[in-house]
FIVOPA-887150 format. One record per residue: z, x, y of N, C-alpha, C in turn. Coordinates in steps of 0.2 Angstrom, whole numbers, padded with zeros to 4 digits, always signed. Layout:
BEGIN
ZXYZXYZXY/...
//
This chain:
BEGIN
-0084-0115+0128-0090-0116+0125-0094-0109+0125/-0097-0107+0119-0100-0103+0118-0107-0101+0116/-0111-0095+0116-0118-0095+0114-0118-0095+0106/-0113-0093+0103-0111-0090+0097-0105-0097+0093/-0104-0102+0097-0100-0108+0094-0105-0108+0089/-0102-0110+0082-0103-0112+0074-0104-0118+0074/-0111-0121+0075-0114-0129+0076-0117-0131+0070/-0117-0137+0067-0118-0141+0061-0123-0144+0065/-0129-0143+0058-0136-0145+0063-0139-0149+0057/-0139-0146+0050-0141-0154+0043-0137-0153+0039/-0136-0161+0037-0132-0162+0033-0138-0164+0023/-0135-0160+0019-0137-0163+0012-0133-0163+0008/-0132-0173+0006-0126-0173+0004-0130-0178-0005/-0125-0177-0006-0128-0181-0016-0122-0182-0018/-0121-0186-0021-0115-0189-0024-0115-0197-0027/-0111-0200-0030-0112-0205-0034-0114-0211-0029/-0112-0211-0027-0114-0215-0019-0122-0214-0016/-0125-0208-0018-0133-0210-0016-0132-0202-0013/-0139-0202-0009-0140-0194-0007-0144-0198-0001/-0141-0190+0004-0142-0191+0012-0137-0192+0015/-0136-0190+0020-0132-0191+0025-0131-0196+0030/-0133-0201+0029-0135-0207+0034-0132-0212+0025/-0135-0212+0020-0133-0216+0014-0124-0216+0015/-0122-0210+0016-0114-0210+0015-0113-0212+0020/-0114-0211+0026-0112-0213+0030-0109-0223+0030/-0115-0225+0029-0117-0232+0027-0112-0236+0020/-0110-0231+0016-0107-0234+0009-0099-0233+0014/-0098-0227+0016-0090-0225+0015-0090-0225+0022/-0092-0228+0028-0091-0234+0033-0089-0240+0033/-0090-0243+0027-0090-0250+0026-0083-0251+0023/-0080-0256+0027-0074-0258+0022-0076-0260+0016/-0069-0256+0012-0069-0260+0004-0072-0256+0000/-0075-0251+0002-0080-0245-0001-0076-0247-0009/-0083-0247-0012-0082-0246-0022-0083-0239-0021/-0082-0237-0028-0082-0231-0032-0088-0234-0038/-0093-0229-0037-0098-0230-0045-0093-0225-0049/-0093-0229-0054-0088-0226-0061-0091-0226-0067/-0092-0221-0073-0094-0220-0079-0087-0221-0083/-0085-0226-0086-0077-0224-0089-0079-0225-0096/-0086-0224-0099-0087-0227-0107-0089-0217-0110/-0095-0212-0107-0098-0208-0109-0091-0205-0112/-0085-0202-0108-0082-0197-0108-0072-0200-0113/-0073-0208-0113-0070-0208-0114-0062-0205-0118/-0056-0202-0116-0052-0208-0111-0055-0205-0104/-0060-0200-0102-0061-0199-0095-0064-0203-0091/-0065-0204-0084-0068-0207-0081-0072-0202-0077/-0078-0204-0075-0082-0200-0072-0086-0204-0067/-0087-0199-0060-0091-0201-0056-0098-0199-0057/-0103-0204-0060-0111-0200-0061-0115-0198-0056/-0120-0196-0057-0125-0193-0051-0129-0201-0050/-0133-0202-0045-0137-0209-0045-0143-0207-0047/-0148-0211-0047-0153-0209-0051-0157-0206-0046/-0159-0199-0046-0165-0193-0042-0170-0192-0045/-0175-0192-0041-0185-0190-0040-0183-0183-0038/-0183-0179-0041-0182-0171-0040-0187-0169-0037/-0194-0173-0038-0199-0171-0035-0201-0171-0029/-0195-0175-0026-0195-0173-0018-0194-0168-0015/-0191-0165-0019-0188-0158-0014-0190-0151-0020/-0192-0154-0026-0193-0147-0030-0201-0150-0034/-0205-0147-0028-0211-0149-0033-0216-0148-0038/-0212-0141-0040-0216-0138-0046-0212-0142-0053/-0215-0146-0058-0212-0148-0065-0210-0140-0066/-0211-0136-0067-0210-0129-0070-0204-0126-0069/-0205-0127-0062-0198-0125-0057-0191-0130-0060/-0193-0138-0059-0189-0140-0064-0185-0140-0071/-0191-0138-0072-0189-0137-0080-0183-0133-0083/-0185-0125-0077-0181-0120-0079-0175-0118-0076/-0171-0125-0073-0167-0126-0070-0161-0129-0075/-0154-0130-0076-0150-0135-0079-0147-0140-0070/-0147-0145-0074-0145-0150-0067-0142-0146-0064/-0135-0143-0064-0132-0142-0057-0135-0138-0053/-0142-0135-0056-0145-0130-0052-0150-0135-0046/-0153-0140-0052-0158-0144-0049-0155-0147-0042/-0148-0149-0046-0146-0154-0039-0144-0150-0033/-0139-0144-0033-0142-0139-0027-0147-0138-0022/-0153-0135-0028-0159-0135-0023-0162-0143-0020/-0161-0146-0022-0160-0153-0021-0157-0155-0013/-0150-0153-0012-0145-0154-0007-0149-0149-0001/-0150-0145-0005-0151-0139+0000-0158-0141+0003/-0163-0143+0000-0168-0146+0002-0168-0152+0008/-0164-0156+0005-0161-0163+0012-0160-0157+0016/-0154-0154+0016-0152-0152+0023-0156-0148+0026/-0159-0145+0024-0166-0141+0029-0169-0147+0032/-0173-0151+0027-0177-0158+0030-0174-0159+0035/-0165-0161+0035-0161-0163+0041-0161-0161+0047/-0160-0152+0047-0161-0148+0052-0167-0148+0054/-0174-0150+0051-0179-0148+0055-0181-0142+0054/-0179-0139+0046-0178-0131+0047-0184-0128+0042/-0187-0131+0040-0193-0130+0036-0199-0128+0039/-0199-0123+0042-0202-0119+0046-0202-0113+0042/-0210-0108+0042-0210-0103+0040-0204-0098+0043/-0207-0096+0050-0203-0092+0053-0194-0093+0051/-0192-0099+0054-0185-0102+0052-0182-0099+0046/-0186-0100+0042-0185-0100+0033-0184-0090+0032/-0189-0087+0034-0188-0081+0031-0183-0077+0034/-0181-0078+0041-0175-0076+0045-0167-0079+0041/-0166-0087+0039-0161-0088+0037-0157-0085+0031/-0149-0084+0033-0146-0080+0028-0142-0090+0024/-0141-0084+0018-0138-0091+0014-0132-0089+0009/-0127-0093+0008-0119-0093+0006-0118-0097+0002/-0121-0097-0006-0117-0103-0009-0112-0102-0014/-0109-0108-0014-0104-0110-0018-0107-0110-0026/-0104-0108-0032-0108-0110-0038-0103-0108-0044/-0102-0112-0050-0099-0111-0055-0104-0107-0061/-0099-0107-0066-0105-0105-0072-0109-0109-0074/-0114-0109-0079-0119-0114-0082-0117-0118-0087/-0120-0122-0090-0117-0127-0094-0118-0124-0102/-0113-0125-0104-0115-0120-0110-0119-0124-0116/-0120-0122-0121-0126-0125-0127-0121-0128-0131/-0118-0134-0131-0115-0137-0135-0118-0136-0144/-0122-0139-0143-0127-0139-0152-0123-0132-0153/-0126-0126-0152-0124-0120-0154-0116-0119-0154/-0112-0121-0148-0106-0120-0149-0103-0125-0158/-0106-0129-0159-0104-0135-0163-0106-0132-0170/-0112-0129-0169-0115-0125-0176-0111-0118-0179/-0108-0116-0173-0102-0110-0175-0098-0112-0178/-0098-0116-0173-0087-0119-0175-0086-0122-0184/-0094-0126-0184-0094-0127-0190-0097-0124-0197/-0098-0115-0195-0101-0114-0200-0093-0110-0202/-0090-0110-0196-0083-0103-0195-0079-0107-0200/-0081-0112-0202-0074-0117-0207-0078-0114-0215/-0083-0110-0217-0083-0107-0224-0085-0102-0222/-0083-0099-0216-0084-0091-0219-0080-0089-0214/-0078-0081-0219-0071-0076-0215-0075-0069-0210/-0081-0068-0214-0083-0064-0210-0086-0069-0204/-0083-0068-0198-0085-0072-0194-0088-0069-0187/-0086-0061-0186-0090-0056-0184-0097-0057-0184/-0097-0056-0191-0105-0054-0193-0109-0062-0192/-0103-0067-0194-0107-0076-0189-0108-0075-0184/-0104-0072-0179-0106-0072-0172-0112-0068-0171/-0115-0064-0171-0120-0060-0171-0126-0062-0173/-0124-0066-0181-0132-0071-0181-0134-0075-0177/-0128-0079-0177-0130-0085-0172-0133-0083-0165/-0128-0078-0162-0131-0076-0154-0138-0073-0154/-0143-0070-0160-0148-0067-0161-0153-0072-0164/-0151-0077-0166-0157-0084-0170-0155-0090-0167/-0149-0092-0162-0148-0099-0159-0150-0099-0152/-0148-0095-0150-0147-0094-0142-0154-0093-0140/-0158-0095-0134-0165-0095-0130-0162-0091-0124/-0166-0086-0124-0169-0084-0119-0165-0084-0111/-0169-0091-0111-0168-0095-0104-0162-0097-0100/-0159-0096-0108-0151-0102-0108-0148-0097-0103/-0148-0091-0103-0143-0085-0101-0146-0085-0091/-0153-0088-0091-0156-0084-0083-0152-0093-0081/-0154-0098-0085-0152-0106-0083-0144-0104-0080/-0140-0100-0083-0131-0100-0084-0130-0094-0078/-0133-0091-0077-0133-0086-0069-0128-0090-0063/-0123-0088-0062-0120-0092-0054-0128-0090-0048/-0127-0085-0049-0131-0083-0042-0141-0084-0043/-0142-0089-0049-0149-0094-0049-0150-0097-0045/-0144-0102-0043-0145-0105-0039-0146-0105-0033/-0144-0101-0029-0148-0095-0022-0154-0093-0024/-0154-0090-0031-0162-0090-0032-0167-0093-0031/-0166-0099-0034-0171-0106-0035-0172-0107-0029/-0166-0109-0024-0167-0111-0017-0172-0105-0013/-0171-0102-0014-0175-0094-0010-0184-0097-0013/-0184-0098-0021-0191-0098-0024-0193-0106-0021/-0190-0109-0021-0192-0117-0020-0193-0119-0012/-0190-0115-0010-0188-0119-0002-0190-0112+0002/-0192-0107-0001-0193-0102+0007-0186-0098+0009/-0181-0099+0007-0176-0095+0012-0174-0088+0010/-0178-0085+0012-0179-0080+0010-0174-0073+0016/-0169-0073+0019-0165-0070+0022-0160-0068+0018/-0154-0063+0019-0147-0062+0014-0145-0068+0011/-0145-0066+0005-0139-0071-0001-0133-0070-0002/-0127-0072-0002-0120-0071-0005-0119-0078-0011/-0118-0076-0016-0113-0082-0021-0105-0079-0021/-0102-0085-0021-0095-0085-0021-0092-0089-0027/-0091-0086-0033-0087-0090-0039-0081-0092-0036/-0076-0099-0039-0072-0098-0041-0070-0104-0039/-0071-0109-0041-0069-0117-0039-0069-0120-0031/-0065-0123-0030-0065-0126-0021-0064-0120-0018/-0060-0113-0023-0061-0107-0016-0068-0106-0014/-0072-0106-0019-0077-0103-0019-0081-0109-0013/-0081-0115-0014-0085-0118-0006-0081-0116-0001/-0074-0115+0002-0071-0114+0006-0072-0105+0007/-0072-0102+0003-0075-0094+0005-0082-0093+0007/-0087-0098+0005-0091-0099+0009-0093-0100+0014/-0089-0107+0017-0091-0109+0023-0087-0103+0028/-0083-0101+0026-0076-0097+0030-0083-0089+0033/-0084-0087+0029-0091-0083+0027-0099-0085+0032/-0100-0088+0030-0105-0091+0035-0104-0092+0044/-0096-0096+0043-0096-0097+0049-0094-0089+0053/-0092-0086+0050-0089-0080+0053-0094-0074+0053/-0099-0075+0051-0106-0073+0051-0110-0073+0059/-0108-0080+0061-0112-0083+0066-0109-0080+0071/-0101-0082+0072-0097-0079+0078-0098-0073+0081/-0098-0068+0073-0100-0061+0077-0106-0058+0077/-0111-0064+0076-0117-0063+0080-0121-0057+0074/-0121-0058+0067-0122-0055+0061-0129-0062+0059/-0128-0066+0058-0131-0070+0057-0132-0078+0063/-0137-0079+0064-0139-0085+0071-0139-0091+0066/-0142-0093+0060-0144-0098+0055-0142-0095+0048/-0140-0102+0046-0137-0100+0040-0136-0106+0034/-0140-0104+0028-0140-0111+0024-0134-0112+0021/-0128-0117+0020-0122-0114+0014-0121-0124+0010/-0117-0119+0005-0115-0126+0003-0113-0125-0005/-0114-0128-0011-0113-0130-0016-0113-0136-0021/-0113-0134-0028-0116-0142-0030-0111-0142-0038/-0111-0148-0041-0107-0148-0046-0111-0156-0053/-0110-0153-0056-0113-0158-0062-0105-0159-0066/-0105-0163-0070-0098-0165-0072-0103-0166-0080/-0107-0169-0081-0108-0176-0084-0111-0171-0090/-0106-0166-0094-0107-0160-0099-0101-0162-0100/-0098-0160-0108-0093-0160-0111-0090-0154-0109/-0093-0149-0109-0087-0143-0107-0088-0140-0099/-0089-0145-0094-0088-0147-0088-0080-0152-0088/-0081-0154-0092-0073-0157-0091-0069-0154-0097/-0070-0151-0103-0064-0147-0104-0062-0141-0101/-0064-0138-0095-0063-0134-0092-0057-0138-0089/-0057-0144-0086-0051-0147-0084-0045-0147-0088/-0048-0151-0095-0043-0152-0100-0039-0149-0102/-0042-0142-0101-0038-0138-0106-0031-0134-0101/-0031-0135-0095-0027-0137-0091-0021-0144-0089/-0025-0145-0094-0020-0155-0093-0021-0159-0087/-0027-0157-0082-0028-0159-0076-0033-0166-0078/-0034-0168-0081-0038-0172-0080-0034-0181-0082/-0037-0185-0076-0032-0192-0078-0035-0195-0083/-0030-0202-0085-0034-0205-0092-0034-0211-0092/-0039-0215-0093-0037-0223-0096-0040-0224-0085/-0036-0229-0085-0040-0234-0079-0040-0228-0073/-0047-0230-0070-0047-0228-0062-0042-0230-0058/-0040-0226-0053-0035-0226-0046-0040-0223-0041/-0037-0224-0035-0035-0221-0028-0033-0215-0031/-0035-0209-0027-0033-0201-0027-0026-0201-0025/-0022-0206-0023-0016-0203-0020-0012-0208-0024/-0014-0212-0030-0010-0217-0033-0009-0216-0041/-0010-0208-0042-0011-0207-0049-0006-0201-0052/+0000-0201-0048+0004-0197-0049+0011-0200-0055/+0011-0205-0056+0012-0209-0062+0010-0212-0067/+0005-0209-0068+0000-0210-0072-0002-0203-0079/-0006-0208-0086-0006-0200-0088-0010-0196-0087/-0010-0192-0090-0015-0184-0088-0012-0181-0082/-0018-0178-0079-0016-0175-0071-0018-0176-0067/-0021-0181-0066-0024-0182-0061-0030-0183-0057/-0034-0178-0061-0039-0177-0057-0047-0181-0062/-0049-0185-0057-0055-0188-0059-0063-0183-0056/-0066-0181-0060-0072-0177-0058-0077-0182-0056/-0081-0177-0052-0089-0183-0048-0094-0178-0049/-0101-0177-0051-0106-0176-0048-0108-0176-0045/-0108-0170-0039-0112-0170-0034-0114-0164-0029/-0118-0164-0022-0117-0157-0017-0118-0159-0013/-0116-0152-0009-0115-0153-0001-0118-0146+0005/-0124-0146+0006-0127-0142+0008-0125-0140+0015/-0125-0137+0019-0127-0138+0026-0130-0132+0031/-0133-0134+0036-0135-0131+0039-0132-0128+0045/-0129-0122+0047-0124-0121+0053-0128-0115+0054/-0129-0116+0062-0132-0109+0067-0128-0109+0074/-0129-0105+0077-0126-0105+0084-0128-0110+0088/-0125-0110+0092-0127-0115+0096-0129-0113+0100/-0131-0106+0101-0136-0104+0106-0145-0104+0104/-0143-0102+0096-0151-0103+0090-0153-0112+0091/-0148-0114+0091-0147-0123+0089-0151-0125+0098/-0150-0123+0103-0153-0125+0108-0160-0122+0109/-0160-0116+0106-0167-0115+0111-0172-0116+0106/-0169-0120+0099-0176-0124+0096-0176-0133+0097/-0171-0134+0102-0170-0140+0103-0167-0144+0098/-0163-0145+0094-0161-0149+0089-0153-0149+0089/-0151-0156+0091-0147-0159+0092-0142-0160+0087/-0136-0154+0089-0131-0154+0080-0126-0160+0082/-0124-0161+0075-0120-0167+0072-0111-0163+0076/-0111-0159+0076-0103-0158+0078-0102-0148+0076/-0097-0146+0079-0097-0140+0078-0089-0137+0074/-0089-0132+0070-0082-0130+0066-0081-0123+0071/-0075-0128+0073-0072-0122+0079-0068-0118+0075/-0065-0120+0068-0060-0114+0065-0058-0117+0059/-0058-0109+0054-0057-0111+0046-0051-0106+0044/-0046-0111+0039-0040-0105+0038-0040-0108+0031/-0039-0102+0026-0039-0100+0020-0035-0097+0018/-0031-0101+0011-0025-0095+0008-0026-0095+0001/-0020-0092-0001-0020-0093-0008-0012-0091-0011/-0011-0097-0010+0000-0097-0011+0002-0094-0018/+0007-0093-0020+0009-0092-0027+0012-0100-0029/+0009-0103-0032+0012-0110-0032+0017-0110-0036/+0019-0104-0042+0024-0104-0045+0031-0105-0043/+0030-0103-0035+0036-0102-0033+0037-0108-0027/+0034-0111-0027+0034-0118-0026+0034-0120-0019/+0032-0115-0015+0028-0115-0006+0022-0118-0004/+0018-0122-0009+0014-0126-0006+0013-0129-0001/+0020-0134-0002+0017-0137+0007+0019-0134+0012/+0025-0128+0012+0023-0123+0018+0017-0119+0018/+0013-0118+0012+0006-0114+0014+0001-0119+0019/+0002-0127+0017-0002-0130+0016-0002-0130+0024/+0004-0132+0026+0007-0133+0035+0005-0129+0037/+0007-0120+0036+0003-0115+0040-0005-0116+0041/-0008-0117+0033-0017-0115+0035-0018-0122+0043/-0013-0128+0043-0015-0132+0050-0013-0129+0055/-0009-0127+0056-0007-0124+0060-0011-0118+0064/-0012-0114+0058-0017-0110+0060-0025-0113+0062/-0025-0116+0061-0032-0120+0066-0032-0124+0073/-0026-0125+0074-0022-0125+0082-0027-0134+0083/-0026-0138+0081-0029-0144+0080-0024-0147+0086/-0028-0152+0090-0026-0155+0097-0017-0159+0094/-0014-0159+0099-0008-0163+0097-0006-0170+0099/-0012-0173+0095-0015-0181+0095-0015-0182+0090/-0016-0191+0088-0017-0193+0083-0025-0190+0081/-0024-0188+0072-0032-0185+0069-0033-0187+0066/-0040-0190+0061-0042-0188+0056-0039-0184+0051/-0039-0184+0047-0041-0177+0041-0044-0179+0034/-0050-0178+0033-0054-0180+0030-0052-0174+0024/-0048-0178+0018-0046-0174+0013-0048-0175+0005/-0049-0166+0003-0053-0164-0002-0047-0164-0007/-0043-0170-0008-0036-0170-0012-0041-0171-0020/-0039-0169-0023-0040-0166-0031-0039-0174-0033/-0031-0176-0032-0027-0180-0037-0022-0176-0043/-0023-0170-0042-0020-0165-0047-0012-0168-0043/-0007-0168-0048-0002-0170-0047+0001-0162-0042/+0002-0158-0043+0005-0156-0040+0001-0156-0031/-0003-0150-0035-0006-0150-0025-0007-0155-0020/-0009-0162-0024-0011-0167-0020-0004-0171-0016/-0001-0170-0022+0008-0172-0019+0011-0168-0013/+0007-0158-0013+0011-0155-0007+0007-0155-0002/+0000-0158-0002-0004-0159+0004-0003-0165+0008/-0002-0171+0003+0003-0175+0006+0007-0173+0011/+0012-0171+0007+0020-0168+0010+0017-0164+0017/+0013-0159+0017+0012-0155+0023+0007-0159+0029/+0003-0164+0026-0001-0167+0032+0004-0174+0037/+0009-0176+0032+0015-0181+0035+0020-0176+0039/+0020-0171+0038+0025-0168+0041+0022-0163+0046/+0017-0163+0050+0012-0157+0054+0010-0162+0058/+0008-0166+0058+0005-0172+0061+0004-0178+0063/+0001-0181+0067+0000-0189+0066-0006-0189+0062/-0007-0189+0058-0013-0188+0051-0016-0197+0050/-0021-0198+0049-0025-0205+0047-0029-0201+0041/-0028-0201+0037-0029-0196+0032-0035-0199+0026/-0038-0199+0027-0044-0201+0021-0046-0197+0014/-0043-0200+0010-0044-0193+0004-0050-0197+0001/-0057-0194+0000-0065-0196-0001-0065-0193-0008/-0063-0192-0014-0060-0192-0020-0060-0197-0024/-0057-0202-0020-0058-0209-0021-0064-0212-0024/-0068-0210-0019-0075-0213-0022-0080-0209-0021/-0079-0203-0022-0085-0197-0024-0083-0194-0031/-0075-0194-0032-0073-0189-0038-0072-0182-0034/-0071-0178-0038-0068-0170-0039-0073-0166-0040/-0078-0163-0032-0085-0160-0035-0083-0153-0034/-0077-0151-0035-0074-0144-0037-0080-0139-0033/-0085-0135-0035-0088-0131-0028-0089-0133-0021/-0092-0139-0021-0094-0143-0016-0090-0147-0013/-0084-0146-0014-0077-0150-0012-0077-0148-0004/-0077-0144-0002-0075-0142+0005-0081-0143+0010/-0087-0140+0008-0094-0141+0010-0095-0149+0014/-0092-0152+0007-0092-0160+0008-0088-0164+0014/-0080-0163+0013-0075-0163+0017-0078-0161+0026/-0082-0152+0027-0084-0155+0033-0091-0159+0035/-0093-0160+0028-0101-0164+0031-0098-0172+0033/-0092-0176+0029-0090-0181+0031-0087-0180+0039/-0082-0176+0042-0080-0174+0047-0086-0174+0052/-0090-0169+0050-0095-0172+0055-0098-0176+0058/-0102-0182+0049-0104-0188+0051-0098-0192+0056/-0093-0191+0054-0086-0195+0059-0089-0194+0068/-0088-0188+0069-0089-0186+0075-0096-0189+0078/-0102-0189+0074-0108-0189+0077-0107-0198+0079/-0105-0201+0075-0105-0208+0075-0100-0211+0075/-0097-0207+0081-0093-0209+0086-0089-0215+0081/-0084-0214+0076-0082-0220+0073-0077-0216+0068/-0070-0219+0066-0067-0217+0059-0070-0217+0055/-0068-0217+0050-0068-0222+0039-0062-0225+0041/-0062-0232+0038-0060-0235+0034-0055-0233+0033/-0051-0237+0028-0046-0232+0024-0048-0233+0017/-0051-0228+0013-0049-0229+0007-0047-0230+0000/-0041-0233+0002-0035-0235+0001-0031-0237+0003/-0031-0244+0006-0027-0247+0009-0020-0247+0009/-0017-0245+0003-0010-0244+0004-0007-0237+0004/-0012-0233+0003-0007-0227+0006-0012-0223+0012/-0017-0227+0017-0021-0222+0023-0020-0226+0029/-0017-0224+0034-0017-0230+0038-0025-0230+0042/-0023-0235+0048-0029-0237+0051-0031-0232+0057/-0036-0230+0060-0037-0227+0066-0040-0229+0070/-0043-0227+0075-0044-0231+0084-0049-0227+0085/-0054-0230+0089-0057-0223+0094-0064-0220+0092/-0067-0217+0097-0069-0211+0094-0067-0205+0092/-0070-0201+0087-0065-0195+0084-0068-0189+0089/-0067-0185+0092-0068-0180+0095-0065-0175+0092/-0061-0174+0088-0058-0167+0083-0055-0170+0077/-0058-0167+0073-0055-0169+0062-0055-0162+0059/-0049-0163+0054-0047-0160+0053-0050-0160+0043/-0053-0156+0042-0055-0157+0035-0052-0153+0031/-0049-0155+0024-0044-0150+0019-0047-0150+0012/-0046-0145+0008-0046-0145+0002-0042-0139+0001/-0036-0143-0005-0031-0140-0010-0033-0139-0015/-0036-0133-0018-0038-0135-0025-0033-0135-0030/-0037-0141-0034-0034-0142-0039-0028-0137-0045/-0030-0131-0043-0027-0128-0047-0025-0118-0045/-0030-0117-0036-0027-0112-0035-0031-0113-0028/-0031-0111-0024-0035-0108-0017-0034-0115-0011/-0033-0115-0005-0031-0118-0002-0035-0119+0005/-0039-0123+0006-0043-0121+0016-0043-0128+0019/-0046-0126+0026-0043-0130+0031-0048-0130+0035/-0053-0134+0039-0056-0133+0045-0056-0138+0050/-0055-0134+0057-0055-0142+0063-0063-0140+0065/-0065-0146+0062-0073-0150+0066-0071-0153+0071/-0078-0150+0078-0075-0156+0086-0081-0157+0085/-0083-0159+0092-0088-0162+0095-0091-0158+0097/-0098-0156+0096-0102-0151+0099-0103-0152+0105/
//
C-alpha cells in the first residue's frame, strides 16, 4: 500500500440503462438483465439510445446547453455525476484538479452534407460548389460545437475544473490512453486528483456510418456480444453513453476523508498489427503484464462484437486464465470513447459491493462465487488499440 496508490473515489456513469452509478449497479446486478433497444430509427441497425435526461441537473445555464451537441452535453453530464459522487464540488478541489478526456469528432450537419451531394448531381464545377456552400450553409457554431477538445472545455466552463486539460482522439484508444495517462500522473506524484473519462452519442446517421463503412456494424435482430459471429454485418451494435470518473491518491483520497469504491493497481496498452494475425497473443501479453492474482477473476469485458477482435479476446481470456468473463456490450452497446472508462467503473462497483454480475449471457459466461477482491477490465477495439486494467480493493 501506498500514499500515491491510484483510488476510484466517483463514479458518472449514463447509458441506456439510466444514469448513475448505483442505477447500473441495480439493472446489471439483477439476473435476466434486458438491453433497451431502438431496432426501428436506424434500421437494419439496432441501437442502444440514451434514457431520457434533465440536463439541467448538472448544466444549468439554457445557453450552455444550447451551444453544446449531445455528446458534448452528455459528457459534462457524466462528468457532473462523478464529481457529485466524489464530493468533489468544492471550490478549492475544482481549481487544483487535472482532467483527461476521451473524445471523438462532432457530429456533422447532415441537411448540409445532403444539399451537396444533391446539388453535385447538376453540376461539374463542383470546386466552386464547395466554397459556396461552406461560405452560405455552414454556422458559425457548428465548427466551436465539432472541436474534440470542447468537451474539457464546457466541463472546465460548467463545472469549475479548472486544473491541466489533456484530450485524447482516437476511439477506445483514446479512453484507455486516458485512463493509462491519468493514472500514471498520480503514481509519479504529478497530479493528487484527476477528473477522466469519455462520452459517445450514437443516435446521428454519420455516427454509425463511421462503422459502416467499415463493415463493422451487425444487422437484422439483436444478440449477446459474443453470439454474433455468424451473423450479418460485423458485429458490432453501438450504445449511447459516458463514463466519467474521479481517481486521486489515496493519500489526497484520505486526508479529505472520502471513502473510494476500489483502486487500479495497473493498466497495460498496445497496439498489434492485426494484419498479421497476433491478436490473441497481444491480447495475453497486455494480461499478463498486469500480473493479476492466480485465482479464479472476473473480467468485466469491453468486447466490441466485431468479429475479429472479439473472437481473439475470447481466445486470449480462455486461455490466460480462469476468467468469469462478463462482456457489458450486451446491454449498453459499443460506447467507443467511453468503452474502457466504463469497463473499470463496472470493475469497481463489483468490488465495492462486495458481489459478481450475473452472467450476461447465459450461454457463453459462466457463474461466479464470492466476493471480488481483484477484476480485471478489457477493451479490444473494435478495429485498432488494445488495454487492460487490474481493479482490487482499495
Amino acid at each position: 500500500m501506498s500514499a500515491r496508490d491510484v483510488v476510484i473515489t466517483g463514479l458518472g456513469l449514463v447509458s441506456s440503462l439510466g444514469e448513475g452509478a448505483e442505477r447500473h449497479w441495480q439493472a446489471l446486478s439483477a439476473p435476466g438483465a434486458a438491453p433497451v433497444l431502438d431496432a426501428e430509427r436506424f434500421d437494419p441497425y439496432t441501437i442502444h439510445p440514451l434514457p431520457e435526461i434533465d440536463w439541467g441537473l448538472q448544466i444549468a445555464k439554457r445557453g450552455d446547453q444550447r451551444q453544446m451537441e449531445t455528446w458534448q452535453r452528455l459528457g459534462t453530464y457524466a462528468a457532473g455525476v462523478a464529481l457529485d459522487d466524489a464530493g468533489a464540488k468544492d471550490e478549492a478541489l475544482l481549481a487544483t484538479m487535472d482532467m483527461v478526456v476521451a473524445a471523438g469528432g462532432g457530429e456533422r450537419d447532415v441537411n448540409v452534407d445532403q444539399a451537396i451531394l444533391d446539388a453535385a448531381r447538376t453540376r461539374n464545377d463542383r470546386d466552386l460548389l464547395l466554397n459556396e456552400k461552406l461560405t452560405t450553409e455552414l454556422r458559425p457554431t457548428l465548427f466551436l460545437a465539432q472541436l474534440s477538445n470542447l468537451l474539457a472545455g464546457n466541463i472546465s466552463i460548467v463545472h469549475k475544473v479548472t486544473g491541466s486539460s489533456r484530450t485524447f482522439m482516437g476511439e477506445e484508444g483514446a479512453g484507455i490512453s486516458a485512463i493509462e495517462t491519468a493514472a500514471a500522473r498520480i503514481r509519479s506524484g504529478q497530479s493528487s486528483h484527476v477528473l477522466v473519462g469519455g462520452a459517445f452519442q450514437t443516435e446521428h446517421p454519420d455516427m454509425l456510418l463511421g462503422y459502416e463503412l467499415g463493415g463493422f456494424l451487425h444487422r437484422k435482430r439483436w444478440k449477446p456480444v459474443w453470439q454474433r459471429a455468424a451473423n450479418d454485418g460485423g458485429g458490432v451494435i453501438s450504445g449511447s453513453g459516458a463514463a466519467f470518473l474521479v481517481l486521486e491518491s489515496r493519500e489526497h483520497a484520505e486526508a479529505r476523508g472520502h471513502k473510494p469504491y476500489a483502486a487500479i493497481k495497473a493498466v497495460a496498452s498496445g497496439r498489434a498489427r492485426r494484419d498479421e494475425g497476433n491478436l490473441p497473443e497481444a491480447v495475453s501479453g497486455l494480461l499478463r503484464v498486469l500480473g493479476a492474482p492466480d485465482e479464479p477473476l472476473m473480467a468485466i469485458s469491453g468486447a466490441s462484437g466485431a468479429h475479429s477482435a472479439t473472437g481473439a479476446e475470447r481466445a486470449a481470456l480462455a486461455s490466460a486464465g480462469d476468467y468469469a468473463v462478463r462482456g457489458f456490450s450486451t446491454l449498453t452497446g459499443h460506447l467507443k470513447e467511453a468503452q474502457f472508462p466504463f469497463a473499470i467503473a463496472l470493475a469497481a462497483l463489483a468490488i465495492r459491493h462486495g458481489a459478481h454480475y450475473p452472467a450476461f449471457d447465459a450461454e457463453n459466461e459462466t457463474a461466479a462465487e464470492g466476493a471480488p477482491r481483484s477484476v480485471v477490465a478489457t477493451t479490444i477495439g473494435y478495429r485498432r488499440f488494445e488495454g487492460a486494467a487490474l481493479v482490487v480493493a482499495a
